[in-house]
C-alpha positions as CSV (number, residue, x, y, z in Angstrom):
1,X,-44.2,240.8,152.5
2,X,-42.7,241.9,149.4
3,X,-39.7,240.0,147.2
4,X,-37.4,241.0,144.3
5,X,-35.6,238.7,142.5
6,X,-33.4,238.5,140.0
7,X,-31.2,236.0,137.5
8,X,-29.4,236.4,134.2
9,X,-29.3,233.2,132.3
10,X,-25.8,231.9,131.4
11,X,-25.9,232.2,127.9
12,X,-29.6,234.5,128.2
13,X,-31.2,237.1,129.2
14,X,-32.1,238.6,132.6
15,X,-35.4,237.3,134.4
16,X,-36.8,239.4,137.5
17,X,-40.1,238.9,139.7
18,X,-41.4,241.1,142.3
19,X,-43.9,239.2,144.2
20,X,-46.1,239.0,147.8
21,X,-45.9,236.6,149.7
22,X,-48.9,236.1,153.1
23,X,-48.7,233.6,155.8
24,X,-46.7,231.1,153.4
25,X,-48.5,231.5,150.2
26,X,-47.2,233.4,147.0
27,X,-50.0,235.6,146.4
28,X,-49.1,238.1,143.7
29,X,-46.3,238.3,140.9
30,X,-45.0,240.1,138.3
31,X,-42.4,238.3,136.0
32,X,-40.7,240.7,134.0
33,X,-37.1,241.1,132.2
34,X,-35.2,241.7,128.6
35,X,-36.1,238.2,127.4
36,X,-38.7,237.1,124.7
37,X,-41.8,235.0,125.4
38,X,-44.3,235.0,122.6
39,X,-47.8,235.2,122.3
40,X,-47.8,238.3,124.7
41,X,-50.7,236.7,126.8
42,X,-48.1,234.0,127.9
43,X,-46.5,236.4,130.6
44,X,-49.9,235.9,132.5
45,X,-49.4,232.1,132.5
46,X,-46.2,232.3,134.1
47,X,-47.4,234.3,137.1
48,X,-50.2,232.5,137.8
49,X,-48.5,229.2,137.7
50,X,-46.3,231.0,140.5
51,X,-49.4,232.6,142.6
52,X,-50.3,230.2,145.1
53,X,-47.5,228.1,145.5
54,X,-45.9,228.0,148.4
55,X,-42.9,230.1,149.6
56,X,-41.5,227.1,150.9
57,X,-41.8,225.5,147.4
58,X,-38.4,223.6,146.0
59,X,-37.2,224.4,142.8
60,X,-38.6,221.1,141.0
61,X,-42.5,222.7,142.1
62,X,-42.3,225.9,140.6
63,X,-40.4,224.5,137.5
64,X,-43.4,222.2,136.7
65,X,-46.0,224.3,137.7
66,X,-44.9,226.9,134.8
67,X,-44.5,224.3,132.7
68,X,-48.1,222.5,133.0
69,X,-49.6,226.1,133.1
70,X,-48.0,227.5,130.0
71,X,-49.9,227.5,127.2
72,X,-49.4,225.2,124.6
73,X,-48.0,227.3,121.8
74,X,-46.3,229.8,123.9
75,X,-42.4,230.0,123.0
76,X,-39.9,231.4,125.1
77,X,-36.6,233.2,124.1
78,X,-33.5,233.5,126.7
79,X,-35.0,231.6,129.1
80,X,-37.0,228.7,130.6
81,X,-39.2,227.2,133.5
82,X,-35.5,226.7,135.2
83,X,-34.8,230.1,135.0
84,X,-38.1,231.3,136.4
85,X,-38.2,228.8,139.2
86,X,-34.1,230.3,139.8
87,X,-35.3,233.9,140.3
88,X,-38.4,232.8,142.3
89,X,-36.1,231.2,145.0
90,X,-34.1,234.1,144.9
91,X,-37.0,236.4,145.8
92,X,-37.2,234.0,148.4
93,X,-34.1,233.6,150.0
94,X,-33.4,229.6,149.3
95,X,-31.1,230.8,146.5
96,X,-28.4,233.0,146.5
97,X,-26.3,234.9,144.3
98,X,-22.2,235.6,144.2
99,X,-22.8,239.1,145.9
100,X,-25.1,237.4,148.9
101,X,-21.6,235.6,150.1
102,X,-18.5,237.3,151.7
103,X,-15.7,235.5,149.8
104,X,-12.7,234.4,150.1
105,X,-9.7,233.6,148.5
106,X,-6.7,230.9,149.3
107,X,-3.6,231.7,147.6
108,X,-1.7,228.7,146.5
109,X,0.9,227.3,149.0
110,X,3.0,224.4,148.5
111,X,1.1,221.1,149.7
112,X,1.1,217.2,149.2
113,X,-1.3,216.3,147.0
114,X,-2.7,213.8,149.4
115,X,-3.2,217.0,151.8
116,X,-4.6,218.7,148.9
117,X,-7.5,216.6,147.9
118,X,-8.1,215.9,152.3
119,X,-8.7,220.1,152.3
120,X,-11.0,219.9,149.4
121,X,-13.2,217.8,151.8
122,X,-12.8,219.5,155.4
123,X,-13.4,223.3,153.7
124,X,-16.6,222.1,151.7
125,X,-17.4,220.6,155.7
126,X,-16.6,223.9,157.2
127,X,-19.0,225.3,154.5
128,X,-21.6,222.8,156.0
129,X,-21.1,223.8,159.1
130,X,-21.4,227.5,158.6
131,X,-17.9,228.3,159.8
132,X,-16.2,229.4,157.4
133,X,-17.1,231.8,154.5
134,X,-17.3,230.8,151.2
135,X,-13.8,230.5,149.2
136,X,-11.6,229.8,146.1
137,X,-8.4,227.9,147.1
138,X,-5.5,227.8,144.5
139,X,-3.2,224.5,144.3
140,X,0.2,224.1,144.0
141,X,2.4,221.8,144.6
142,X,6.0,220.0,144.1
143,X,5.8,216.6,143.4
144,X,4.3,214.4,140.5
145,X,0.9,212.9,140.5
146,X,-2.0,211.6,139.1
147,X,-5.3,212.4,141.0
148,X,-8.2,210.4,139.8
149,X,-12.1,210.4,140.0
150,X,-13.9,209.3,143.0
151,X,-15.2,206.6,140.4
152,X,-12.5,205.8,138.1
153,X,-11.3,202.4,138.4
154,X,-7.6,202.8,139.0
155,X,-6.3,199.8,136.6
156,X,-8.6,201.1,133.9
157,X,-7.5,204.7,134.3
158,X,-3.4,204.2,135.5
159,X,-0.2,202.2,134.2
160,X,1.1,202.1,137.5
161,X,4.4,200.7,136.3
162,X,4.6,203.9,134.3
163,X,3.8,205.7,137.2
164,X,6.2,204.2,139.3
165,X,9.0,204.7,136.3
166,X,8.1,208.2,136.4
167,X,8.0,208.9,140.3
168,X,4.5,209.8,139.7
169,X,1.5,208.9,143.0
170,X,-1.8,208.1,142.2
171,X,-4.2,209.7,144.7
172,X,-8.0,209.5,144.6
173,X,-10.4,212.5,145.3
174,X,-13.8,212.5,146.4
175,X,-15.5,214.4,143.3
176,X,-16.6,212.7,139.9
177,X,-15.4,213.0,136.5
178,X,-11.5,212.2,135.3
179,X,-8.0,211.8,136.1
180,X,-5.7,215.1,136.3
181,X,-1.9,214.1,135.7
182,X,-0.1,216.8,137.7
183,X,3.5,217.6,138.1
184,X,5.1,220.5,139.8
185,X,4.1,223.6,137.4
186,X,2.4,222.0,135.0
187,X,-1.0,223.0,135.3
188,X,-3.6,225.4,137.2
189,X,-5.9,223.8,139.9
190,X,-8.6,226.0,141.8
191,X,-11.3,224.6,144.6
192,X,-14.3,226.6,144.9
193,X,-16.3,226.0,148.5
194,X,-19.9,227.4,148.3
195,X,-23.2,226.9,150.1
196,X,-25.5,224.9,147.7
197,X,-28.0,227.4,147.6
198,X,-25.4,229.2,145.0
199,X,-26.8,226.9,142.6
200,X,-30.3,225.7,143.8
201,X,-32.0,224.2,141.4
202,X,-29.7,223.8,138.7
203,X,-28.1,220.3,136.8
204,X,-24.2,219.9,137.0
205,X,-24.7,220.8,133.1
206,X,-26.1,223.7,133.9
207,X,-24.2,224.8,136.8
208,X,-20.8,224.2,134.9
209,X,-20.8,227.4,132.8
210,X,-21.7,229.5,135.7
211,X,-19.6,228.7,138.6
212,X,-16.8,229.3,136.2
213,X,-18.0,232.5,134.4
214,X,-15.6,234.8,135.9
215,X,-12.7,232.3,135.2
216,X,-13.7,232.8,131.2
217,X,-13.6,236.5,131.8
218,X,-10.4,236.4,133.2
219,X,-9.2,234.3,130.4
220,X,-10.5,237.0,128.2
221,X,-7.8,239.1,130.2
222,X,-4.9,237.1,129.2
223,X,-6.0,237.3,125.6
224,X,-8.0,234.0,125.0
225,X,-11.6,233.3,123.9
226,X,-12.6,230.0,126.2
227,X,-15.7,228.1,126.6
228,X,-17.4,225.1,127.9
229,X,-17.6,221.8,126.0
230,X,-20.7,219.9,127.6
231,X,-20.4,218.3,130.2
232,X,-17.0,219.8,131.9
233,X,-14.7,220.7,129.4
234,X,-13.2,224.2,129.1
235,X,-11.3,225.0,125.4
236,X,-10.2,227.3,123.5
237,X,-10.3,227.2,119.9
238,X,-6.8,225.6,119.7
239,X,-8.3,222.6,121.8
240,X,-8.8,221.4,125.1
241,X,-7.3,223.4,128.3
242,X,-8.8,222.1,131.1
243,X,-12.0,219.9,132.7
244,X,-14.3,220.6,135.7
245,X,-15.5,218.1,138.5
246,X,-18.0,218.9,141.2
247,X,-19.2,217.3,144.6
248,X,-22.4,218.3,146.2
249,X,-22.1,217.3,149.8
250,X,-26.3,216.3,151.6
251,X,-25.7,218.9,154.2
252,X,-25.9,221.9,151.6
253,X,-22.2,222.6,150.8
254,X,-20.5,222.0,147.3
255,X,-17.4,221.7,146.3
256,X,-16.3,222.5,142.2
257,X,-13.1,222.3,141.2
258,X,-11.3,222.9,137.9
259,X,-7.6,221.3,136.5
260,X,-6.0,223.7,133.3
261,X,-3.1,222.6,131.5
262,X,-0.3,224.7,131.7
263,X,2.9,222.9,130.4
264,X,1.8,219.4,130.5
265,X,4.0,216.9,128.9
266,X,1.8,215.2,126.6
267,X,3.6,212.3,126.0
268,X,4.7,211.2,129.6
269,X,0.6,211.9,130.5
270,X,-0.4,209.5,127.9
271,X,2.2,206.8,128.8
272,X,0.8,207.1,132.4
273,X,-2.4,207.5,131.9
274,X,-4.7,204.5,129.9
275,X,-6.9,207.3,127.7
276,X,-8.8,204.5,125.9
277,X,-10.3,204.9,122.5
278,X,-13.7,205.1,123.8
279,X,-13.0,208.1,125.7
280,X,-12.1,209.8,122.4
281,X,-14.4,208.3,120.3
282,X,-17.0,211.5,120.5
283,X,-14.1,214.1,120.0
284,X,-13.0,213.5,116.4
285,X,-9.7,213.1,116.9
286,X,-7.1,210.0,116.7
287,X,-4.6,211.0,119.3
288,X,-5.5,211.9,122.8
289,X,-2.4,213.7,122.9
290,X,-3.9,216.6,120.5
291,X,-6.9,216.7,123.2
292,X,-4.6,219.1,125.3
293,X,-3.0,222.9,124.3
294,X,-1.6,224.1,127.1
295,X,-2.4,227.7,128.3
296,X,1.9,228.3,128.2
297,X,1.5,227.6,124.1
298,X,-1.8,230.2,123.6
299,X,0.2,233.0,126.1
300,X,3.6,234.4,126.9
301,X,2.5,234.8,130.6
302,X,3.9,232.4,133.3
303,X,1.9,230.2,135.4
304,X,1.6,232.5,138.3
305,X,0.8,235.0,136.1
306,X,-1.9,234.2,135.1
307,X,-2.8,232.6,139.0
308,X,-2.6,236.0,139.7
309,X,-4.9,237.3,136.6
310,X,-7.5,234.4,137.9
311,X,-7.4,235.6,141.4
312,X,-7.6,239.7,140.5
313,X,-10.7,238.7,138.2
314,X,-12.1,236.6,141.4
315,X,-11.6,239.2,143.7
316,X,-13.5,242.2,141.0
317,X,-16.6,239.8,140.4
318,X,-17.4,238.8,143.8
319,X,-15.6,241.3,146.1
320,X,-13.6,238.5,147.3
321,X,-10.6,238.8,149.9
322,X,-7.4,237.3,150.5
323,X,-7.0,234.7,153.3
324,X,-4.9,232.3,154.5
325,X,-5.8,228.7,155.9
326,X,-5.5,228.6,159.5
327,X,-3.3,225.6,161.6
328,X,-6.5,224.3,162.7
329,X,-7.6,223.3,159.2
330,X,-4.3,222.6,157.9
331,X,-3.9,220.2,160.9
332,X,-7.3,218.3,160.1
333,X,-6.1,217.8,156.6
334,X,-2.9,216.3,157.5
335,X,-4.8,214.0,160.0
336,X,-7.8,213.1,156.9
337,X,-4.7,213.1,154.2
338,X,-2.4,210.4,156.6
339,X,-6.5,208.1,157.6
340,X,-8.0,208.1,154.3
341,X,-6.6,209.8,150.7
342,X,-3.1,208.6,151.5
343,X,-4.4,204.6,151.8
344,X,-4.4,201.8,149.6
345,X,-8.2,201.2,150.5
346,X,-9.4,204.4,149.6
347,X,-7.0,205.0,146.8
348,X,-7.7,201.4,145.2
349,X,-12.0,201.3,146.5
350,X,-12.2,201.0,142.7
351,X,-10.2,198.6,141.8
């Protein structure tokens, strides 16, 4: 049986492979693409490091077996062993691309934020369970909150009695990285629910820059030239606009999600919020304030604007159409919000 593949590195160039494939066994390939791999004789290395493997073979296999069969002074341009194993998988069906998926998207609604962070969970276990398609969800919202890390201690990340002065709830997701202070309008939140196999293979690092490529293109729309700070920051020239945080669930679904600042009032976040000099201590600044230009201060465009822009640049990328949740779902997030995100032991698990 024959297989086509093919990947374009974030960043790189574009990597294809036609291969065979008998009884289980890989037994021809031709690597080809735009990128640069010097001496000339290297191209050989890399398929036979591929021929013989098995179709079945995970990401980590082919990865090493380019790397251990490449010859020692060979160089590569635009891509790597990663980006070979990627296309590989493709060929073979364990990864997928944007276009394999019919997408979705969730326009924002007003919803507690406790109901908010309980969808992220059921939709990435509807993803699991192959029944619903894959989707971008848009937040919003009416109330004041912080919503922290699934790791962040909350005394080390929260003044609660600044919290409480402001009216502000403290809620606790079930992704990694930090705290998003969010009040009614102040900043952009999007969910993304996708089968793993969207990103088989690749490191958080990695996977960062390209689960939010189209959100950089449709900053490009508004006007602004954005990119990603390792690990999860998004900025702009004029600073920091956002950060990213990601879940990937054992039962092959993924949740990303990504928090931009809007209007964010920098002084009432830093009040609430205990940004310590160790987490600035890497950025070369003094004032964690100055860590933060909101997208309102780089555009003339309103908030749902540029919602709107995000979701229009969605829907052009990956064909993407609009939705709405369904009572069923909204129901199981209600009963998740009011058993687990909305109590004290799963909001203070970290103390």
């Amino acid at each position: 049986m024959m297989h086509h593949g093919e990947y374009k590195v974030v960043g790189g160039k574009l990597v294809v492979v036609d291969l065979e494939a008998i009884n289980g066994t890989i037994t021809d390939v031709s690597l080809n693409g735009d990128f640069f791999l010097e001496p000339d004789e290297a191209l050989e290395d890399l398929n036979e490091a591929v021929r013989g493997l098995s179709t079945d073979a995970s990401h980590g296999t082919i990865r090493d077996a380019v790397t251990n069969n490449l010859r020692e002074d060979a160089v590569m341009f635009g891509f790597d062993a990663d980006a070979v194993a990627r296309v590989v998988r493709r060929a073979l069906g364990h990864a997928t691309k944007w276009e394999d998926h019919e997408w979705e998207i969730l326009g924002p609604e007003i919803i507690p934020i406790t109901e908010q962070v309980a969808l992220d969970e059921v939709l990435t276990r509807q993803i699991a369970k192959g029944v619903r398609k894959p989707a971008i969800r848009f937040w919003d919202w009416n109330e004041g909150a912080v919503v922290i890390g699934s790791f962040q201690s909350l005394k080390n990340e929260v003044d609660m009695e600044q919290a409480d002065k402001y009216g502000i709830q403290v809620v606790r997701r079930i992704s990694g990285g930090g705290a998003m202070f969010m009040e009614a309008g102040n900043c952009i939140t999007y969910s993304l629910y996708a089968p793993e196999s969207l990103v088989d293979g690749m490191s958080f690092a990695d996977s960062y820059p390209f689960l939010d490529a189209w959100v950089m293109e449709a900053l490009q729309n508004i006007g602004l030239k954005a990119h990603y700070k390792p690990l999860n920051d998004i900025a702009t020239e004029a600073g920091k606009i956002g950060g990213a945080a990601q879940k990937r669930f054992a039962n092959g679904a993924m949740l990303h999600h990504v928090t931009m600042s809007y209007d964010i009032d920098a002084q009432k976040m830093t009040q609430v919020l205990r940004i310590g000099r160790e987490k600035i201590s890497d950025k070369g600044i003094t004032s964690a304030v100055k860590r933060v230009d909101p997208l309102k201060s780089q555009t003339d465009l309103e908030r749902m604007e540029i919602i709107q822009v995000m979701m229009d640049t969605f829907a052009q990328r990956t064909g993407a159409k609009q939705a709405q949740l369904d009572d069923a779902t909204r129901q199981a997030a209600q009963e998740l919000a009011e058993t687990k995100f909305a109590t004290e032991a799963w909001t203070r698990r970290v103390p």
